[in-house]
VOGU-3710 file (C-alpha; in Angstrom, 3 decimals, decimal comma):
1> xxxxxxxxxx> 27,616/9,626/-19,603  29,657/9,294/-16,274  31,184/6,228/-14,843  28,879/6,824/-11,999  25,808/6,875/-13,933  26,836/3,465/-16,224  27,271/1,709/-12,727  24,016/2,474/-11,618  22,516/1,820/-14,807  24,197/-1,571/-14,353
11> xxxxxxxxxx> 22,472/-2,142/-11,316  18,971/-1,245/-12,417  19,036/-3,566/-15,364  20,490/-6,457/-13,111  17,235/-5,743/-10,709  14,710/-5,696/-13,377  16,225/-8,309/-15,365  15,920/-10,759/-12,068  12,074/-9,609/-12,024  11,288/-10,339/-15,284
21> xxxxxxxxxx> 13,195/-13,817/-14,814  10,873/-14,572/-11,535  7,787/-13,947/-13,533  8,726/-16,199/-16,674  9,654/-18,613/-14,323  6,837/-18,891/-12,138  4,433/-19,311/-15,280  4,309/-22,601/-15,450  2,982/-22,899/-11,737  -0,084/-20,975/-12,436
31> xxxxxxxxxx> -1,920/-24,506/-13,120  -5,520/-23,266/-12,452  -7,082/-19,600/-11,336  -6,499/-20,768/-7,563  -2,795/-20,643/-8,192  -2,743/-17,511/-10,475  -4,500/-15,439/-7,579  -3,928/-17,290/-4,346  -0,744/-18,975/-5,229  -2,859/-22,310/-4,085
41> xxxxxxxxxx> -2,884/-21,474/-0,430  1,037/-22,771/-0,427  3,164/-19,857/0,572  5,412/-20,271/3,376  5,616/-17,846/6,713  8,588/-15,922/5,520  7,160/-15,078/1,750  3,839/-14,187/3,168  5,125/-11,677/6,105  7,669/-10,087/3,998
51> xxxxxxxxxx> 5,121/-9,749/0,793  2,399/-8,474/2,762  4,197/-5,557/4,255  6,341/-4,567/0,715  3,386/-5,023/-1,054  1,438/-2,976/1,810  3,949/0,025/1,903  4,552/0,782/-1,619  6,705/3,675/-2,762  5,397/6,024/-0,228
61> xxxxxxxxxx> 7,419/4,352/2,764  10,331/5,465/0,573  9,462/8,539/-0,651  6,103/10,126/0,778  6,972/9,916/4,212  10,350/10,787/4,111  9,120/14,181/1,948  6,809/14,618/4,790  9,105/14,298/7,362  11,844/16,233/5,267
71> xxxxxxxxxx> 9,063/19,098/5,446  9,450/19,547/9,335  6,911/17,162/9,462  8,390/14,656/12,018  5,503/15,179/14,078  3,089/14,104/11,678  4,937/11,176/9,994  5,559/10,068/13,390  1,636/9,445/14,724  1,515/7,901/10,908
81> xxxxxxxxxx> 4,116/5,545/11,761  2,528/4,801/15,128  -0,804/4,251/13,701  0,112/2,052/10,673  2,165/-0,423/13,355  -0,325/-0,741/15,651  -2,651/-0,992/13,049  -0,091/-3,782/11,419  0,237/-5,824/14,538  -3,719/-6,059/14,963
91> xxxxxxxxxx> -4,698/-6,829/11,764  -2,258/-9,871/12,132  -3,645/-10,909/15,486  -7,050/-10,806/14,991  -7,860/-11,168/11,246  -5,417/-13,373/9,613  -5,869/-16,566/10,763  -9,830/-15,813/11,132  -9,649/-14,841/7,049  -8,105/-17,614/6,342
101> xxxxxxxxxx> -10,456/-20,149/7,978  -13,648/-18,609/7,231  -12,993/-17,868/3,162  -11,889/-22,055/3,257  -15,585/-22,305/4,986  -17,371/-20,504/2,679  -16,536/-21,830/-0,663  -12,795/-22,176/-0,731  -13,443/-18,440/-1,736  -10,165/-17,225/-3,631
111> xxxxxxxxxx> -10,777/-13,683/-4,129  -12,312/-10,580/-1,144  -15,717/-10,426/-3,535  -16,058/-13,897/-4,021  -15,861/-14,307/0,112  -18,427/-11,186/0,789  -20,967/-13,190/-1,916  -20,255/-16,403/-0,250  -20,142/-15,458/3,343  -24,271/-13,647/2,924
121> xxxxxxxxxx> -25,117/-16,424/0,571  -25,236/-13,597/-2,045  -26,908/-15,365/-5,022  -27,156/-12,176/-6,971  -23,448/-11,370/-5,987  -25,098/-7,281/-5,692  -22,331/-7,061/-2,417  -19,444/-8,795/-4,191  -20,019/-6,528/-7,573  -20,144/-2,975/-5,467
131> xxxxxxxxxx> -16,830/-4,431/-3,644  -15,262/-4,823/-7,339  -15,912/-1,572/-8,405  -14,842/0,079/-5,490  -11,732/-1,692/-5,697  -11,106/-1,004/-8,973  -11,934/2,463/-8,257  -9,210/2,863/-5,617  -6,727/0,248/-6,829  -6,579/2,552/-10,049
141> xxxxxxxxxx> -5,592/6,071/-7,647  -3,256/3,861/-6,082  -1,556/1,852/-8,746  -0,720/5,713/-10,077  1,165/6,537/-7,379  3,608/3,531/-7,619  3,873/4,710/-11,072  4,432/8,237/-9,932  7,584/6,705/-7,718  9,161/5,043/-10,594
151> xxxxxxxxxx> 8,738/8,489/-12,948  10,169/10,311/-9,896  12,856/8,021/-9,651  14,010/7,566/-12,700  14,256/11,212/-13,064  16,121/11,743/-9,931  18,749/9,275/-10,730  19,157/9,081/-14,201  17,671/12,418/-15,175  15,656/10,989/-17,797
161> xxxxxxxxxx> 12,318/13,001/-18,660  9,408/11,956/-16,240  7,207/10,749/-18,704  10,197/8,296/-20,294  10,194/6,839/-16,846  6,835/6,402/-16,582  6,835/4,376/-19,397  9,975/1,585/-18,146  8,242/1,329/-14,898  4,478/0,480/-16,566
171> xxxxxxxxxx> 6,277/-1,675/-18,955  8,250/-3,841/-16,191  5,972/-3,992/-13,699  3,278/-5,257/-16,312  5,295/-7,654/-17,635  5,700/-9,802/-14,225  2,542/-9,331/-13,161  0,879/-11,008/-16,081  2,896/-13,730/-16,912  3,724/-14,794/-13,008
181> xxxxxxxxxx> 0,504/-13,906/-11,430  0,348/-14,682/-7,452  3,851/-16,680/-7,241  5,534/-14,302/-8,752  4,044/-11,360/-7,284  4,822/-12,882/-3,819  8,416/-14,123/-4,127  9,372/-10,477/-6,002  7,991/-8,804/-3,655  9,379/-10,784/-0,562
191> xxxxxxxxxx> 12,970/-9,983/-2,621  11,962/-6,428/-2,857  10,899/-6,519/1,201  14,440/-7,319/1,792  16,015/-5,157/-0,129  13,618/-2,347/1,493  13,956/-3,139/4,812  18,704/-3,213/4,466  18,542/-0,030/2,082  16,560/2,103/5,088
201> xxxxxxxxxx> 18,154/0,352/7,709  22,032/0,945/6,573  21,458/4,022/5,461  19,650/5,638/8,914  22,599/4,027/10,431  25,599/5,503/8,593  23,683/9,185/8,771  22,730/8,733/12,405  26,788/8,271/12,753  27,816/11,121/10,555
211> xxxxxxxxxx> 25,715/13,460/11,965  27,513/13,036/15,998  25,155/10,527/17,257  21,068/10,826/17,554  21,119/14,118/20,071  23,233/16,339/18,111  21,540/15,278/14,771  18,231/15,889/16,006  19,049/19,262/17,171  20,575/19,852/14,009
221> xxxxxxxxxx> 17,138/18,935/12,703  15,713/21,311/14,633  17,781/24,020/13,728  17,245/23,871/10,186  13,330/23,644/10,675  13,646/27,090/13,157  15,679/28,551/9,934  13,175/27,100/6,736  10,120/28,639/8,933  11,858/31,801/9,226
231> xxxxxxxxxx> 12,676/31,750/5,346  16,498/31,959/5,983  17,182/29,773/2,489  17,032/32,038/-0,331  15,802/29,430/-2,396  12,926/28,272/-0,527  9,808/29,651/-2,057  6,553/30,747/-0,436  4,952/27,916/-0,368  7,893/25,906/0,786
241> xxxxxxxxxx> 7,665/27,672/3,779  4,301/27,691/3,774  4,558/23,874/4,313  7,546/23,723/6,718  4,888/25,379/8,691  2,157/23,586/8,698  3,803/20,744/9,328  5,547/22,193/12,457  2,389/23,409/14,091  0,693/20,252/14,631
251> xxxxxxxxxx> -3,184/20,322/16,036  -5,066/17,449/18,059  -6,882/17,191/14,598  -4,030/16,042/12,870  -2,725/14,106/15,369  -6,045/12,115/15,115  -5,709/11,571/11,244  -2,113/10,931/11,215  -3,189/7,732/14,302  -6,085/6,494/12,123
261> xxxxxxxxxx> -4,320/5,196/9,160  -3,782/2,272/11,109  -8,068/1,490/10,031  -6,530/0,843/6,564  -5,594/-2,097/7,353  -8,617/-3,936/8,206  -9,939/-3,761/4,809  -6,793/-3,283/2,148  -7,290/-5,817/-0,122  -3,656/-6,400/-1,533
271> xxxxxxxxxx> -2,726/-7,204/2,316  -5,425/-9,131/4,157  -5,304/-11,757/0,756  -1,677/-12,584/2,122  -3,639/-13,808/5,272  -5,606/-16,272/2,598  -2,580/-17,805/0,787  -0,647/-18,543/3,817  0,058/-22,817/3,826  -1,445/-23,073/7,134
281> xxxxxxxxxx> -2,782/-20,877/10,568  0,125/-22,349/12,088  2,269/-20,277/10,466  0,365/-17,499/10,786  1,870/-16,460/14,085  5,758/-16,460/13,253  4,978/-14,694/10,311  3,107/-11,721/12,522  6,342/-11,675/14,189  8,082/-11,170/10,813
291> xxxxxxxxxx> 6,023/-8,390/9,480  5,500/-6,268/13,190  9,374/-6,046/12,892  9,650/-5,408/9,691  6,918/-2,252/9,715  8,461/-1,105/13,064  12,399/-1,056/12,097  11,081/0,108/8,045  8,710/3,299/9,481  10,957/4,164/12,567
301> xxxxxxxxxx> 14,040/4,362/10,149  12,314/6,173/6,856  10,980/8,762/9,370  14,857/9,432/10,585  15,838/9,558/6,792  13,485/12,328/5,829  14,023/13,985/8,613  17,793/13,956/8,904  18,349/14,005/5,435  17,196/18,212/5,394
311> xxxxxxxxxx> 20,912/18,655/7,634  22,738/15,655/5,857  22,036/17,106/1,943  22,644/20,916/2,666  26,482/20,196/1,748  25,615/18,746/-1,581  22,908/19,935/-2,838  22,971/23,677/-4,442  20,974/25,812/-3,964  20,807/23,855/-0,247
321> xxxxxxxxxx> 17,258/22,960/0,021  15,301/20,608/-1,647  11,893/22,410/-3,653  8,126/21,053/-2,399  8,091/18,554/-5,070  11,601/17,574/-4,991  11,141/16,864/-1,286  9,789/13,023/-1,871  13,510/11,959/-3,421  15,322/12,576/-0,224
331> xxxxxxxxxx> 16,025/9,207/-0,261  17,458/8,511/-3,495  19,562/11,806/-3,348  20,948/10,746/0,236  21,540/7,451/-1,723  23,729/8,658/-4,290  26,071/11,368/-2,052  26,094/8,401/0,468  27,260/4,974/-0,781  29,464/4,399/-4,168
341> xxxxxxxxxx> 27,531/3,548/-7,293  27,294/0,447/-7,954  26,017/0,096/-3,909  24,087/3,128/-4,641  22,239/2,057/-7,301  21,496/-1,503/-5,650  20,143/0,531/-2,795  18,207/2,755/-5,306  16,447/0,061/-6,866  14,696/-0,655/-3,135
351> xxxxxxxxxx> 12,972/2,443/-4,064  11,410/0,756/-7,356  11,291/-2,339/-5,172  8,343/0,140/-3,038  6,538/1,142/-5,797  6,324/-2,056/-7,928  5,858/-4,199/-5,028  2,312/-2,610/-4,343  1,613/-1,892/-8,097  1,988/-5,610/-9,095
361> xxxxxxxxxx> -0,137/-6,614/-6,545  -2,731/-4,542/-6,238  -3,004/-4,928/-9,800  -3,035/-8,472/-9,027  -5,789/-8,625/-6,593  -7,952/-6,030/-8,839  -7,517/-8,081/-12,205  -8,840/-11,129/-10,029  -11,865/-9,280/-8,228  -13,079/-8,626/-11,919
371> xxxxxxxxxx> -12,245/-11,630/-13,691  -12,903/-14,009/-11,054  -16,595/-12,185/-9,701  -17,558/-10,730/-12,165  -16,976/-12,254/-15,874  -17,228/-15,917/-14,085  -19,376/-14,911/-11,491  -21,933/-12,646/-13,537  -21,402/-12,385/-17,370  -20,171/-16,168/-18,122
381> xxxxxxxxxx> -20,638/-19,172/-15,526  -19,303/-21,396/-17,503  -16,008/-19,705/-18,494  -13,020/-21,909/-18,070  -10,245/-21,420/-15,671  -7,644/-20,709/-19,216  -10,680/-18,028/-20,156  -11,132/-16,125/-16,666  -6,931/-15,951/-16,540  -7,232/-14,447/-19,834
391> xxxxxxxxxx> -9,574/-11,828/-18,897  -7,846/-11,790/-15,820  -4,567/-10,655/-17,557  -6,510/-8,192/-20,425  -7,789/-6,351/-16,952  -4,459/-5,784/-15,558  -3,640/-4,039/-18,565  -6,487/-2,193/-18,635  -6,205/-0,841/-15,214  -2,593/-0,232/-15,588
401> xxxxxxxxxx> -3,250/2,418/-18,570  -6,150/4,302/-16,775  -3,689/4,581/-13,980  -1,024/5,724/-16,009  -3,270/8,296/-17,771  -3,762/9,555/-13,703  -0,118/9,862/-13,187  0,886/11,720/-16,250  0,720/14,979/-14,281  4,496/15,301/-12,839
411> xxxxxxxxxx> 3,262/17,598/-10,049  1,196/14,528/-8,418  1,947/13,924/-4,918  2,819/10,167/-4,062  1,576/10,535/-0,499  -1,899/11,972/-1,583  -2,641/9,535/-3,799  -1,806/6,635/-0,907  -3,817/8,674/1,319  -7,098/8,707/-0,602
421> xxxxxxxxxx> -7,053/5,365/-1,638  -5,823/4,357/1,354  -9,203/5,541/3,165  -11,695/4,080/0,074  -10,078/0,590/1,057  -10,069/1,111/5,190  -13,190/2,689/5,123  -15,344/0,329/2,665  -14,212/-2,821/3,172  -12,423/-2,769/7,049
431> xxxxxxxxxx> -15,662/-2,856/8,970  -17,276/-5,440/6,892  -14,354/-7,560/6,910  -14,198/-7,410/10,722  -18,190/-8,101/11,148  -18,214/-10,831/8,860  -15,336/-12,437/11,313  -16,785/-11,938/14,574  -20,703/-11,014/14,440  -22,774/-13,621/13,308
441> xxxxxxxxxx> -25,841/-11,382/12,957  -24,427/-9,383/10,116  -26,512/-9,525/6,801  -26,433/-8,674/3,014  -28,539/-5,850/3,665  -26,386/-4,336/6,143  -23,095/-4,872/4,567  -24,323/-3,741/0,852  -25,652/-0,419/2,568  -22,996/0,160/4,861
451> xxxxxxxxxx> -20,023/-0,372/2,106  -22,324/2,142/-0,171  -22,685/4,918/2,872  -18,427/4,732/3,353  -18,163/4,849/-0,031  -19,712/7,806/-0,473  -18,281/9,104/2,521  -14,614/9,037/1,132  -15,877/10,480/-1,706  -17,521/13,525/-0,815
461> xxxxxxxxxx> -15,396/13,905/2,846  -12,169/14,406/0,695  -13,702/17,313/-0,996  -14,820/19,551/1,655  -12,556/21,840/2,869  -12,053/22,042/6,520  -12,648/25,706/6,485  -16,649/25,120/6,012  -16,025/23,536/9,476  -13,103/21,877/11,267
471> xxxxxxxxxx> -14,458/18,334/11,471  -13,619/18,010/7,827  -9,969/18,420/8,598  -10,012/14,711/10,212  -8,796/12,074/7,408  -11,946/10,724/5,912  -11,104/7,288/6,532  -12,657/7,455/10,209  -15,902/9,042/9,122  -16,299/6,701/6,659
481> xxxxxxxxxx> -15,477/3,486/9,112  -17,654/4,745/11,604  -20,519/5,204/9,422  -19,959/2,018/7,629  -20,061/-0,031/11,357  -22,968/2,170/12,394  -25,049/1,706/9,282  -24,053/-2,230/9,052  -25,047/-2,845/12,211  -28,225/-1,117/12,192
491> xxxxxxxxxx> -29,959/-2,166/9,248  -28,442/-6,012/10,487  -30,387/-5,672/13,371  -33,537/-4,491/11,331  -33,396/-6,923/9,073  -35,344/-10,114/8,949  -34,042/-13,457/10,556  -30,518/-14,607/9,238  -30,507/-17,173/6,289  -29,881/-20,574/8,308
501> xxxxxxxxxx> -27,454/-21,985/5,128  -24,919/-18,869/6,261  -25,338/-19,558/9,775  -24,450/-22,955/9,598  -21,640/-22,074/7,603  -20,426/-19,486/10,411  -20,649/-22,269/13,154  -19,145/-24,262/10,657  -15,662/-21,921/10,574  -16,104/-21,096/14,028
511> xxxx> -15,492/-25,098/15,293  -12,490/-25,067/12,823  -9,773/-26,064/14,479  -6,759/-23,182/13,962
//
């Protein structure tokens, strides 16, 4: 084993060691189930700003969308960017501190499902229980791909055998989860954030410099996308050039799906609960500030990685070119040519900072829909708050090994995974979350139907191919939205008079005072 390789060992086990300390520690705070999932509505501006967005970008910002932009794709991951900060910067303005006010109105409500019942005055909780198993349907797909990240770089750095890191990063990322629940979650993944947000920035910097300066090292860029299309690399395979082209003839189409990832945003659970644990609306603005620079600076900068790091790596790596599935490390390998190793494995672990930082959290948030709204709500009224953790903590598990079974296959792609769980949560829950803000009409009937028709939507959209017709070449996630606000709305309208209890309760979080 080289010297090298010990070093960066070194600083792995330092990282995970300080996780696994931040979730022991925080165990004794989890008093009641309000703390374990909502950290008791007591997080400060700078936690919740810098959680929300590591928890929100997971191990694709690191490694998905520098592949795709390592791909030629700078086009694409570009309009991806755009979308997912604009759609950042509006789901801050105009849902957080509305979330936070209306869930405290109706019921204290600590969990999405447990809002949805409350907010329709859902006494057979049919809108809150669909909502669950959606959530666990998607949090599953995308708790795999953080596990995918982990596998992929473990391999990558260490060389250890994909399924071996599978394994470490299941076993860590469990381990903090369960015993530190929403604290812990929070405050790792505000460290992880950080860490994140220097490892990008730094390195961008140093290869914008090596390279002669932005001009030159974007026509460098170019260059070496002219020479993959052509098939100039003798190790680039068919379909490696297959995808160099694709992404370098961009359509309206794409341009379209790449924009409306921003949707997500509306309705992704793991993020808009950050809006709900916040200590106070007041806060909620500086901490918008927070996370809009954050997303900008992290997305601007990962997109320059990928895409500089095809020029940067062709004097290490041999044969010269990275393969299709090798092309979501081009982070870690800039990371070890670039920095010494000790630095370079500090800057490494930012990558498992990505991936665990959703995992924990959206296993968090799933464990809680479950446990909270459905063996409390449904299957045992009377459990106690030391019984629903407990259930709370067997479901994380639970969930964690399904999604590990789904990320056994090496050959998964990180940024596919995101995607189609990405547009089960914008799709589903986005529109309902934004009616149930600002419409006061909106009923139980509506939202139940139109959460089913998205549903479905995602479901069956994914798998058409857009050579039975074009239109299915647009990311389902805007079919589905648009059919879920369509749907909601109309069957709202067609549905008998409101329930007076709920529309007291609206007026009720509308006089609220911010």
């Amino acid at each position: 084993m080289s010297s090298a390789m010990i070093q960066q060992i070194i600083a792995f086990v330092l990282y995970l060691g300080v996780m696994i300390f931040v979730g022991a520690r925080f165990m004794k705070r989890n008093h009641n189930s309000e703390d374990f999932f909502l950290g008791g509505r007591k997080l400060g501006p700078w936690t919740t700003a810098l959680s929300a967005e590591a928890s929100d970008m997971s191990g694709w910002l690191l490694m998905g969308l520098p592949g795709l932009a390592y791909l030629g794709g700078l086009k694409e991951t570009f309009w991806t960017a755009l979308g997912l900060a604009v759609g950042t910067y509006l789901s801050w303005l105009i849902v957080a501190k509305r979330l936070r006010k209306c869930t405290i109105a109706f019921g204290n409500a600590i969990t999405i499902p447990e809002f949805l019942n409350n907010r329709f005055n859902d006494k057979q909780k049919i809108l809150g229980t669909v909502t669950v198993l959606f959530n666990i349907l998607f949090f599953t797909i995308y708790v795999s791909s953080g596990f995918v990240a982990c596998a992929k770089l473990f391999n990558s750095v260490f060389g250890l055998e994909y399924h071996v890191g599978l394994v470490l990063g299941l076993v860590v990322i469990l381990t903090y989860t369960i015993t530190g629940g929403y604290f812990a979650v929070c405050t790792t993944d505000f460290i992880q954030g950080t860490l994140m947000f220097f490892a990008l920035l730094l390195t961008g910097i140093i290869m914008l410099v090596k390279l002669g300066g932005p001009s030159e090292a974007f026509a460098k860029v170019s260059e070496f996308g002219e020479r993959a299309m052509r098939g100039d690399f003798n190790s680039m395979s068919e379909k490696m050039q297959s995808a160099f082209s694709a992404n370098q003839n961009f359509s309206v189409t794409s341009i379209i799906s790449s924009i409306v990832w921003g949707l997500g945003y509306f309705g992704m659970p793991h993020f808009i609960i950050r809006f709900m644990g916040i200590r106070s609306n007041r806060e909620i603005k500086v901490s918008r500030r927070i996370a809009v620079v954050w997303v900008i600076v992290a997305l601007g900068v990962a997109v320059i990685v990928g895409s500089l790091g095809s020029v940067y790596l062709q004097q290490y790596l041999n044969p010269p070119v990275l393969s299709t599935s090798a092309a979501e490390t081009v982070f870690s390998e800039t990371l070890k040519v670039m920095f010494p190793p000790f630095i370079a494995g500090v800057f490494l672990c930012a990558i498992l900072a990505a991936a665990m930082s959703t995992a924990d959290s959206q296993l968090l948030v799933a464990s809680s829909s479950f446990s909270q709204d459905i063996y409390k709500g449904i299957i045992n009224k009377k459990a106690s708050d030391k019984s629903v953790l407990t259930v709370s903590r067997i479901t994380v598990l639970l969930i964690a090994l399904i999604a590990f079974v789904i990320s056994l296959d090496q050959n998964s792609s990180i940024f596919s995974l995101v995607s189609y769980a990405w547009a089960g949560f914008g799709g589903t829950l986005g529109p309902i979350i934004l009616l149930s803000l600002f419409w006061r009409r909106t009923s139980k009937t509506g939202a139940i139907a139109g959460f089913i028709c998205a549903g479905v939507t995602v479901l069956v959209w994914n798998k058409i191919p857009a050579s039975v017709h074009p239109i299915f070449g647009v990311y389902e996630i805007l079919p589905a939205f648009i059919i879920n606000l369509v749907v909601t709305v109309a069957v709202s309208l067609c549905s008998k008079k409101n329930d007076p209890v709920v529309q007291a309760k609206f007026d009720e979080y509308k006089s609220m005072a911010d």
